[in-house]
mmCIF file of the N, C-alpha and C atoms, coordinates in Angstrom:
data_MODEL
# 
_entry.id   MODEL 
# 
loop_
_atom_site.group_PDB 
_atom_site.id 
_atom_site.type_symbol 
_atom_site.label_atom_id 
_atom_site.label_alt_id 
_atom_site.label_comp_id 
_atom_site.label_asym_id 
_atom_site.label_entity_id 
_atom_site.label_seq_id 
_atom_site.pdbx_PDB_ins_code 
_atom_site.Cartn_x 
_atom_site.Cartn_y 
_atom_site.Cartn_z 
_atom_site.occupancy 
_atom_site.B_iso_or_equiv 
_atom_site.pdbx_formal_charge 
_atom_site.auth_seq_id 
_atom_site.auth_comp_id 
_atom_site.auth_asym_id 
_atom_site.auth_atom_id 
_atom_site.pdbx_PDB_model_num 
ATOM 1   N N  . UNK A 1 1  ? 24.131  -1.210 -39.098 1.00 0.00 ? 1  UNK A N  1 
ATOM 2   C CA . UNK A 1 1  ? 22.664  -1.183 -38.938 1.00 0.00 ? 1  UNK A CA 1 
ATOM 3   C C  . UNK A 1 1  ? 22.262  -1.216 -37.452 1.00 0.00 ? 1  UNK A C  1 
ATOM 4   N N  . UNK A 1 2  ? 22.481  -1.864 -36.776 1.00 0.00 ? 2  UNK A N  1 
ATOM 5   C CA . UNK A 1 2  ? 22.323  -1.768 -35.130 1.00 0.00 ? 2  UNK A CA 1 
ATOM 6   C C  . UNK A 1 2  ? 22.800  -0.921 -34.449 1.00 0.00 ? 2  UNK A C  1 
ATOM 7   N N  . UNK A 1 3  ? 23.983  0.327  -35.174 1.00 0.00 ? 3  UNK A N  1 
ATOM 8   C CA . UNK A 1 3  ? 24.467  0.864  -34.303 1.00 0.00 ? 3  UNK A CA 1 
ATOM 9   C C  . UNK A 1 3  ? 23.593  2.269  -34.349 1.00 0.00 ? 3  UNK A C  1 
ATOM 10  N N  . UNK A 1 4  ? 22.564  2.078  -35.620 1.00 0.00 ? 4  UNK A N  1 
ATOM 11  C CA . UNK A 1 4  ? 21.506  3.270  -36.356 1.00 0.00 ? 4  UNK A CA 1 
ATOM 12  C C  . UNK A 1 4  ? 20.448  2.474  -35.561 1.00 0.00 ? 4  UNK A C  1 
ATOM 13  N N  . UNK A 1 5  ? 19.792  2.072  -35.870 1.00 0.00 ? 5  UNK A N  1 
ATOM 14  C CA . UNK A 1 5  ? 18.704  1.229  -34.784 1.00 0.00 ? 5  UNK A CA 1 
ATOM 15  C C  . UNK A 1 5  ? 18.871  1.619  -33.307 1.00 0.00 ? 5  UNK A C  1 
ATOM 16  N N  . UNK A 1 6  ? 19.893  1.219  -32.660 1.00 0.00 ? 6  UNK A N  1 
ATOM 17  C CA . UNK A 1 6  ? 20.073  1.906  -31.652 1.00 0.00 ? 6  UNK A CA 1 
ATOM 18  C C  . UNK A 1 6  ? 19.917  2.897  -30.887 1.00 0.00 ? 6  UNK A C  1 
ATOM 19  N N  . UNK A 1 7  ? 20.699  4.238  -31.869 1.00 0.00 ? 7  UNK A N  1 
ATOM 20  C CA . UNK A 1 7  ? 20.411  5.816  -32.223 1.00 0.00 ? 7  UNK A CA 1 
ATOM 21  C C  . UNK A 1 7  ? 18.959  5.887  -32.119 1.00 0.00 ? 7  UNK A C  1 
ATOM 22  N N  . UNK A 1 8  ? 18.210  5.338  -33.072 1.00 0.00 ? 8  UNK A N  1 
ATOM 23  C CA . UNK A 1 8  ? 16.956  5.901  -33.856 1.00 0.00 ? 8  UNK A CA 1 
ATOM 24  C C  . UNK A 1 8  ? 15.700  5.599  -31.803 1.00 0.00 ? 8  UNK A C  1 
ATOM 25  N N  . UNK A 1 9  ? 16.526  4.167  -31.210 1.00 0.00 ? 9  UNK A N  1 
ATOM 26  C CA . UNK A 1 9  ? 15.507  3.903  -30.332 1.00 0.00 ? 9  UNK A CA 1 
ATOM 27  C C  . UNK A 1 9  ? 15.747  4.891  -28.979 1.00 0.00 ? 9  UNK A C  1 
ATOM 28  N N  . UNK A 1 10 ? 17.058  5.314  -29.082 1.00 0.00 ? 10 UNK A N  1 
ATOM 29  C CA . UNK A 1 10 ? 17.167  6.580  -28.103 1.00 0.00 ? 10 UNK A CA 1 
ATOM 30  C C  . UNK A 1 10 ? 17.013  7.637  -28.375 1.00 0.00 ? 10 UNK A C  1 
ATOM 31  N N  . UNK A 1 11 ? 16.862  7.885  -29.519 1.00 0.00 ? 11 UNK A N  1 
ATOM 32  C CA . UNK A 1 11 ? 16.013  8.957  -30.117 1.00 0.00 ? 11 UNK A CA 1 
ATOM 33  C C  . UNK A 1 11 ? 14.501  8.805  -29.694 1.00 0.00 ? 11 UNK A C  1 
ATOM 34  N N  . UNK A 1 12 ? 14.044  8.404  -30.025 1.00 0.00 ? 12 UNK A N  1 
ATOM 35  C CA . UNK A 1 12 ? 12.844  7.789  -29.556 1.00 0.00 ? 12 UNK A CA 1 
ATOM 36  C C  . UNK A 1 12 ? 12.019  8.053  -28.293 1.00 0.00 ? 12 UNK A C  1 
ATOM 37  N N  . UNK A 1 13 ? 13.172  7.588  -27.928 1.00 0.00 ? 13 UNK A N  1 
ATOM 38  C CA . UNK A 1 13 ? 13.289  7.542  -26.205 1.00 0.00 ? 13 UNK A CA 1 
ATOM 39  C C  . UNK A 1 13 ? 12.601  8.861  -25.393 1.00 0.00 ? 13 UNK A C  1 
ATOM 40  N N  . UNK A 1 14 ? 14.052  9.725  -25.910 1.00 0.00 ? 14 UNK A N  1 
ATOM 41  C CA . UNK A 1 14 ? 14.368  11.203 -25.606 1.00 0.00 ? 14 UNK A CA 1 
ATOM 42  C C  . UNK A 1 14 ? 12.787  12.136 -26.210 1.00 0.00 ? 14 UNK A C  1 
ATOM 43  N N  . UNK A 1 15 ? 12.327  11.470 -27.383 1.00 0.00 ? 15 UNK A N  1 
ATOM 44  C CA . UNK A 1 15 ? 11.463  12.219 -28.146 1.00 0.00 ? 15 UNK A CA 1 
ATOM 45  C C  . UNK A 1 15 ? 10.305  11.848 -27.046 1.00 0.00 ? 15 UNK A C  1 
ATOM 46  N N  . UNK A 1 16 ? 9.558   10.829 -26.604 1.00 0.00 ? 16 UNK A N  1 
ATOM 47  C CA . UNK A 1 16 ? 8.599   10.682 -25.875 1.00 0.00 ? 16 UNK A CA 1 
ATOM 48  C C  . UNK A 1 16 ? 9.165   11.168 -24.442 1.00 0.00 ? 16 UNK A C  1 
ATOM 49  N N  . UNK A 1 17 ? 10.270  11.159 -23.810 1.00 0.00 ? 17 UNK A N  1 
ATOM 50  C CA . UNK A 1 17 ? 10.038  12.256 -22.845 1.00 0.00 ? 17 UNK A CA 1 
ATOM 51  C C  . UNK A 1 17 ? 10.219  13.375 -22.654 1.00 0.00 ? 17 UNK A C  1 
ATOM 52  N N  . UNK A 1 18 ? 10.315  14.055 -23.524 1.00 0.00 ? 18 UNK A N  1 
ATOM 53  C CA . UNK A 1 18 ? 9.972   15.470 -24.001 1.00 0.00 ? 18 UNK A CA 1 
ATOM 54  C C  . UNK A 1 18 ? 8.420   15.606 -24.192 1.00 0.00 ? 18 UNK A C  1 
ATOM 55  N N  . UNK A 1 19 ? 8.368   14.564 -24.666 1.00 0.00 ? 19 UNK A N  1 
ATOM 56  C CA . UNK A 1 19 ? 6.249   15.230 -24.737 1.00 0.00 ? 19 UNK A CA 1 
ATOM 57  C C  . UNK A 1 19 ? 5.718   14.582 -24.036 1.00 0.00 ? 19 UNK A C  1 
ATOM 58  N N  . UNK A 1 20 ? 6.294   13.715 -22.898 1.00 0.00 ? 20 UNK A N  1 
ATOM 59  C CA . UNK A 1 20 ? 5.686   13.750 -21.478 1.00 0.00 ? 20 UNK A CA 1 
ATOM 60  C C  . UNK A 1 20 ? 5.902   14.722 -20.711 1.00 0.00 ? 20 UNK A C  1 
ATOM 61  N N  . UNK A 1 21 ? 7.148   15.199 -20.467 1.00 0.00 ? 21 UNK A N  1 
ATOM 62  C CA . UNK A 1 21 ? 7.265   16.731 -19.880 1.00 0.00 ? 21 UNK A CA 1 
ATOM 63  C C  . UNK A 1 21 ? 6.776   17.744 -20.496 1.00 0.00 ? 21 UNK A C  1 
ATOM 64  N N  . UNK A 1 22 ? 6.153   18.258 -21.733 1.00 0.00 ? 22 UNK A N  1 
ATOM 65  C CA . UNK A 1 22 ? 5.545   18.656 -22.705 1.00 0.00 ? 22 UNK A CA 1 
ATOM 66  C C  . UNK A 1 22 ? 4.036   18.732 -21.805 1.00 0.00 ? 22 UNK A C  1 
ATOM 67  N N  . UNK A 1 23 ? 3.725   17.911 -21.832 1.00 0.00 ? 23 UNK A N  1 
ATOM 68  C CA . UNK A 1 23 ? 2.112   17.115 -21.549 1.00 0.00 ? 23 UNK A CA 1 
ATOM 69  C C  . UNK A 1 23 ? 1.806   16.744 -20.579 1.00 0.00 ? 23 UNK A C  1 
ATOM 70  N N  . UNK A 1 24 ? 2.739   17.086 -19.164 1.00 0.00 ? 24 UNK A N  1 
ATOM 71  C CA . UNK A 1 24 ? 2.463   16.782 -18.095 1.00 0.00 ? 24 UNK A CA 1 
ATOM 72  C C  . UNK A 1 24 ? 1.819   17.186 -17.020 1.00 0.00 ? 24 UNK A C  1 
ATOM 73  N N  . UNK A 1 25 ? 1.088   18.549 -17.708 1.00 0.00 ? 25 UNK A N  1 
ATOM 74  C CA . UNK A 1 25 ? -0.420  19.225 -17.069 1.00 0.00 ? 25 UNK A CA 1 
ATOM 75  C C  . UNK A 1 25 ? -1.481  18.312 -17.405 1.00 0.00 ? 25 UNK A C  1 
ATOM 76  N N  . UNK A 1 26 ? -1.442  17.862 -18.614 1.00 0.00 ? 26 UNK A N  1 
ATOM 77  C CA . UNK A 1 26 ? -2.553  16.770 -19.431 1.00 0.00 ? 26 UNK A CA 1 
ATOM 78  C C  . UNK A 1 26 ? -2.637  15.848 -18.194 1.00 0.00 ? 26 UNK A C  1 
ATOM 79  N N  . UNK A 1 27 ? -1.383  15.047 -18.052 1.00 0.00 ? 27 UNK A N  1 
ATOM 80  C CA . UNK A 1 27 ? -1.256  14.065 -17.635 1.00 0.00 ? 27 UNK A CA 1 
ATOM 81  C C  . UNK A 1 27 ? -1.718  14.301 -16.272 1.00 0.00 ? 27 UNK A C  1 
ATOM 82  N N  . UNK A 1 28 ? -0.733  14.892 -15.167 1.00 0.00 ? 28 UNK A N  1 
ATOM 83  C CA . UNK A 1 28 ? -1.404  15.714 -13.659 1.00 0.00 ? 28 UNK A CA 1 
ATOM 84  C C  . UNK A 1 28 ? -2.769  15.397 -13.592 1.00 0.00 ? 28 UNK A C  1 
ATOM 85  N N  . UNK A 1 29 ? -3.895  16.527 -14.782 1.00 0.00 ? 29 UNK A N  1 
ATOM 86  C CA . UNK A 1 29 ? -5.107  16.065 -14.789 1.00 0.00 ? 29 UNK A CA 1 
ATOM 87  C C  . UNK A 1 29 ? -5.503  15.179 -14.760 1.00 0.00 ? 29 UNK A C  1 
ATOM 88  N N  . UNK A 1 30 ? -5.041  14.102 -15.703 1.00 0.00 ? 30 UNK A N  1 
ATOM 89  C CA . UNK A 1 30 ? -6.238  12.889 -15.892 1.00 0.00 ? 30 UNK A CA 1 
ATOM 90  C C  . UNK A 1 30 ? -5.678  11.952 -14.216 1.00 0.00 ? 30 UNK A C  1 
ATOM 91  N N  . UNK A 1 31 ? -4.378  12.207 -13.939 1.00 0.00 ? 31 UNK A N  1 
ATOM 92  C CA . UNK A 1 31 ? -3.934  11.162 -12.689 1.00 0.00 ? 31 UNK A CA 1 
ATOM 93  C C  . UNK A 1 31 ? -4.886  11.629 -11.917 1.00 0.00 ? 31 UNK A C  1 
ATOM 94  N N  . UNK A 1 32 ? -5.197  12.860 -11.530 1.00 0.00 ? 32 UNK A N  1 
ATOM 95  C CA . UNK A 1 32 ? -5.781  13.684 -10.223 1.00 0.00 ? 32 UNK A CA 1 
ATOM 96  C C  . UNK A 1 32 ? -7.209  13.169 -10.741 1.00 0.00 ? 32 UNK A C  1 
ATOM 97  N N  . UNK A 1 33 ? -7.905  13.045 -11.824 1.00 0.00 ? 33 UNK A N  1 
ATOM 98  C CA . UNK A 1 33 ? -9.104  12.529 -11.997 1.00 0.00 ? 33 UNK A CA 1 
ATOM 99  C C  . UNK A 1 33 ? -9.410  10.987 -11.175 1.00 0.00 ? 33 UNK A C  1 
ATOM 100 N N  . UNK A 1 34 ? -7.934  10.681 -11.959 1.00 0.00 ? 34 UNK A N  1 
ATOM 101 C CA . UNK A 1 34 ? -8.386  8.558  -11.405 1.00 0.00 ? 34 UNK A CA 1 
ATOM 102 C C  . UNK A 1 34 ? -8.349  8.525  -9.933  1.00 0.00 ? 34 UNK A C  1 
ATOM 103 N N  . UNK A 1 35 ? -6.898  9.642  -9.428  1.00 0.00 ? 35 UNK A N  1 
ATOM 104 C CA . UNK A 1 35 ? -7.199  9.707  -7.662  1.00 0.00 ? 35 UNK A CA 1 
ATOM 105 C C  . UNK A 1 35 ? -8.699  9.803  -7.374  1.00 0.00 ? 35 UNK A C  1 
ATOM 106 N N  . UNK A 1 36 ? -9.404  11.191 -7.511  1.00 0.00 ? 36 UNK A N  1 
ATOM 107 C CA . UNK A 1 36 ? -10.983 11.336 -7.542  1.00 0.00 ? 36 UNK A CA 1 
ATOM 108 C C  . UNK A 1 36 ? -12.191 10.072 -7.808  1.00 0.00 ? 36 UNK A C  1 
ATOM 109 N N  . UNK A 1 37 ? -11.942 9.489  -8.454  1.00 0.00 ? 37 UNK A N  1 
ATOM 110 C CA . UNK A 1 37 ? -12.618 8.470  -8.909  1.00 0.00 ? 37 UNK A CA 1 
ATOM 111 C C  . UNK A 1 37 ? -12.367 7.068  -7.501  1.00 0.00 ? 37 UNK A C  1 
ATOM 112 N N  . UNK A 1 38 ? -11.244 7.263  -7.607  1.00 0.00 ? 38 UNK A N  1 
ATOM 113 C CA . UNK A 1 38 ? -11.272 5.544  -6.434  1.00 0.00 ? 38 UNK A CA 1 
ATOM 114 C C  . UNK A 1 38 ? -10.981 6.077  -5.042  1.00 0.00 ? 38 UNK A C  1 
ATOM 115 N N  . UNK A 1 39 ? -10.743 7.717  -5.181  1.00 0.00 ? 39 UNK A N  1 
ATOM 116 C CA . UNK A 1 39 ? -10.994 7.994  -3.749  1.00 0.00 ? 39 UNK A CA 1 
ATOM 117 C C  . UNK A 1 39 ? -12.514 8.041  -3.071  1.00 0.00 ? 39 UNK A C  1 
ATOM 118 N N  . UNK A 1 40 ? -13.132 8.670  -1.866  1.00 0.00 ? 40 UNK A N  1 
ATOM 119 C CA . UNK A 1 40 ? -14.295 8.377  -1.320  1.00 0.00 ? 40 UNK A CA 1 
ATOM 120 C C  . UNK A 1 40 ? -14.854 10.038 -2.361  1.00 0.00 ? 40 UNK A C  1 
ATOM 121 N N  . UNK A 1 41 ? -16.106 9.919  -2.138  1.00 0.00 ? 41 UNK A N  1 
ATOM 122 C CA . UNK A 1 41 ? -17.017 10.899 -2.644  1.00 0.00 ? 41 UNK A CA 1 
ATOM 123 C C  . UNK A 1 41 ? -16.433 12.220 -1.932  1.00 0.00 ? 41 UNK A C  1 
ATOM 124 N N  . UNK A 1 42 ? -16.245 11.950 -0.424  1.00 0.00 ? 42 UNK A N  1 
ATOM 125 C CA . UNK A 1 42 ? -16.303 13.008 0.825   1.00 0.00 ? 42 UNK A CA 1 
ATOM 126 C C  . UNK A 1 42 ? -14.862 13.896 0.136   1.00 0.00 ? 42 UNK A C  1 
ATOM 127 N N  . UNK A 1 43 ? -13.869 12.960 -0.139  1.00 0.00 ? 43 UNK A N  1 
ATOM 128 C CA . UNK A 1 43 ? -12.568 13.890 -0.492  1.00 0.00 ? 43 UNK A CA 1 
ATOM 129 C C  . UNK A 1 43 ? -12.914 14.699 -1.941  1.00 0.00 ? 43 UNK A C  1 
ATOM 130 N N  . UNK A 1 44 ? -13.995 14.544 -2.788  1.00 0.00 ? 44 UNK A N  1 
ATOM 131 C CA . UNK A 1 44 ? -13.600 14.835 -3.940  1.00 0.00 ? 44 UNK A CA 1 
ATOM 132 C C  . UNK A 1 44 ? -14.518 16.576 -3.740  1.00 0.00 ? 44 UNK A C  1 
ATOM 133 N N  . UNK A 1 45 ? -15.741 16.023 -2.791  1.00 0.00 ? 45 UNK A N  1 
ATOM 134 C CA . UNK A 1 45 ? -16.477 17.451 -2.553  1.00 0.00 ? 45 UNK A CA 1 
ATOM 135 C C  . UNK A 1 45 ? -15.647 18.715 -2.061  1.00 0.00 ? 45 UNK A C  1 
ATOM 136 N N  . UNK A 1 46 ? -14.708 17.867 -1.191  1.00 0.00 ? 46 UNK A N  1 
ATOM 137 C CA . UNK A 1 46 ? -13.854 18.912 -0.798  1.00 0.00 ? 46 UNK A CA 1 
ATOM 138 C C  . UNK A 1 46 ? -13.125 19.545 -1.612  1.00 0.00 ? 46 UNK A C  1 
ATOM 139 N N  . UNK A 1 47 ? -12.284 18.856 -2.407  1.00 0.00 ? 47 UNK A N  1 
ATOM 140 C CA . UNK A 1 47 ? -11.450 19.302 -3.335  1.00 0.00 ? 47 UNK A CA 1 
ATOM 141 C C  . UNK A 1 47 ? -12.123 20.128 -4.350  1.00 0.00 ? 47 UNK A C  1 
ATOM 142 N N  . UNK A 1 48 ? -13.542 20.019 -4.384  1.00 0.00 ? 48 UNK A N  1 
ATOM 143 C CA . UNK A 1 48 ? -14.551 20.572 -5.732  1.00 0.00 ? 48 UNK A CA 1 
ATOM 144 C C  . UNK A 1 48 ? -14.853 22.089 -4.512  1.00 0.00 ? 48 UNK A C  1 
ATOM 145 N N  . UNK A 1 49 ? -14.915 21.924 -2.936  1.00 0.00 ? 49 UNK A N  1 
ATOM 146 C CA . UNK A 1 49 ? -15.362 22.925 -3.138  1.00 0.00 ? 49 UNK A CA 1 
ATOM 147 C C  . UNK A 1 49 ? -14.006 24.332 -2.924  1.00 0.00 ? 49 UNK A C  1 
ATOM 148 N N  . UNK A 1 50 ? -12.773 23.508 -2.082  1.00 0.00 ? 50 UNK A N  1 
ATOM 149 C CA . UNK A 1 50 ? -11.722 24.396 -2.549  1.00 0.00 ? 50 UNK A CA 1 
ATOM 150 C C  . UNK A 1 50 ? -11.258 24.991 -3.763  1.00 0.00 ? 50 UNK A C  1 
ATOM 151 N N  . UNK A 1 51 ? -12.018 24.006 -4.786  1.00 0.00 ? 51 UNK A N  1 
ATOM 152 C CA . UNK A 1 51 ? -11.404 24.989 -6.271  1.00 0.00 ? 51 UNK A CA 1 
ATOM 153 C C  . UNK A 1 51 ? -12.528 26.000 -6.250  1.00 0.00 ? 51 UNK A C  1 
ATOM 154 N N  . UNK A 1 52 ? -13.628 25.661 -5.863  1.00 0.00 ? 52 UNK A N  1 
ATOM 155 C CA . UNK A 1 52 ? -15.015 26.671 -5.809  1.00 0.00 ? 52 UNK A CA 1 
ATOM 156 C C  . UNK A 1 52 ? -14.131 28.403 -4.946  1.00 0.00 ? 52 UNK A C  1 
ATOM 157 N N  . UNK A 1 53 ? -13.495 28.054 -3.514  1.00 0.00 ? 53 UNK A N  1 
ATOM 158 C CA . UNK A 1 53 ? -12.992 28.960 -3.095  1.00 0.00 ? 53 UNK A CA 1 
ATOM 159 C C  . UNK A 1 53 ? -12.148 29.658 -3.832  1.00 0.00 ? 53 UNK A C  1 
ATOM 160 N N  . UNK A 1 54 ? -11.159 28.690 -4.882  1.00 0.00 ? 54 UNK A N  1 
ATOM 161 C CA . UNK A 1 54 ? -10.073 29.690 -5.565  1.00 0.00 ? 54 UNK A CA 1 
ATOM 162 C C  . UNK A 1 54 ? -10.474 30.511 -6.646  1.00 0.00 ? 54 UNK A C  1 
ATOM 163 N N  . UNK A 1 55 ? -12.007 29.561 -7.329  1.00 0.00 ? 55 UNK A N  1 
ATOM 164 C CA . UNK A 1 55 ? -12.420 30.287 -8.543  1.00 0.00 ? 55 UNK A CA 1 
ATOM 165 C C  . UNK A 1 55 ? -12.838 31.601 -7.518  1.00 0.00 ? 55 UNK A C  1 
ATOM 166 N N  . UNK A 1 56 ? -13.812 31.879 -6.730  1.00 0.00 ? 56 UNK A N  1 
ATOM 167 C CA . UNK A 1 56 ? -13.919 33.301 -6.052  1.00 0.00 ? 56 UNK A CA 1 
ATOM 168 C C  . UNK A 1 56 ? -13.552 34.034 -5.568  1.00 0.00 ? 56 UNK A C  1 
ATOM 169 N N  . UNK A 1 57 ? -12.638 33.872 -5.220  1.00 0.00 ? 57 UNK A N  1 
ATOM 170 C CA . UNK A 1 57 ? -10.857 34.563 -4.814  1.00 0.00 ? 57 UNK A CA 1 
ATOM 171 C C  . UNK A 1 57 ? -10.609 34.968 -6.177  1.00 0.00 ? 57 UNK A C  1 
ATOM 172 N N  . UNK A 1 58 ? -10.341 34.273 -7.679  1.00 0.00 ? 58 UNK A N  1 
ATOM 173 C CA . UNK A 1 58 ? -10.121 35.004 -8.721  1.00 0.00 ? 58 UNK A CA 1 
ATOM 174 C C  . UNK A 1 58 ? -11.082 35.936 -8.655  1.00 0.00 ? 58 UNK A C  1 
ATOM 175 N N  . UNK A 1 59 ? -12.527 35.334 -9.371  1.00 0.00 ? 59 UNK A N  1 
ATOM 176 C CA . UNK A 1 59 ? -13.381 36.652 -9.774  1.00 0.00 ? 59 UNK A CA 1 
ATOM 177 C C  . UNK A 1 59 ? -13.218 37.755 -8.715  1.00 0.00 ? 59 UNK A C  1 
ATOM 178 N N  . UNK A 1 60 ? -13.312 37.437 -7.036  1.00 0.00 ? 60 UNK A N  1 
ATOM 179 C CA . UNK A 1 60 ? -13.243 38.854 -6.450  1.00 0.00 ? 60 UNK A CA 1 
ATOM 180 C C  . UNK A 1 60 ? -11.978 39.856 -7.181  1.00 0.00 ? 60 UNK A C  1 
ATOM 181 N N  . UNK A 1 61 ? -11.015 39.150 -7.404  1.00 0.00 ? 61 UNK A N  1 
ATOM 182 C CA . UNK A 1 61 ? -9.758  39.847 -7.552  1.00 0.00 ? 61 UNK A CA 1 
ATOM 183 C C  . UNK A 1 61 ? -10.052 40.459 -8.825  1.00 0.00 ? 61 UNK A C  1 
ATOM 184 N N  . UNK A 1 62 ? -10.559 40.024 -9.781  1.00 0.00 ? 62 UNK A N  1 
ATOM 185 C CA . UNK A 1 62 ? -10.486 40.911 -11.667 1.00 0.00 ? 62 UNK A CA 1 
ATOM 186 C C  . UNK A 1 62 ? -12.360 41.343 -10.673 1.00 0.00 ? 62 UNK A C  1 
# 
């Protein structure tokens, strides 16, 4: 029984980091949110308006 218990908790294991590497755009996002949040206002405008630059760099491009 412990040597199945065992198995089953490294199974386990293996199974949740697979769907952290799975899910680790999810994750990226929400970290890069909490950075945003307890960083200053000044860094986040920036960062809002460099994605502003990349979104118009796409549309020019299509």
């Amino acid at each position: 029984m412990k040597i199945k218990k065992f198995t089953n908790i490294k199974f386990s294991i293996f199974y949740v980091i697979g769907y952290l590497y799975l899910k680790r755009h999810m994750f990226l996002l929400f970290f890069i949110k909490i950075i945003e949040k307890t960083t200053s206002l000044k860094y986040t405008k920036m960062a809002n308006f460099k994605n502003e630059i990349k979104l118009n760099k796409l549309k020019n491009h299509f």
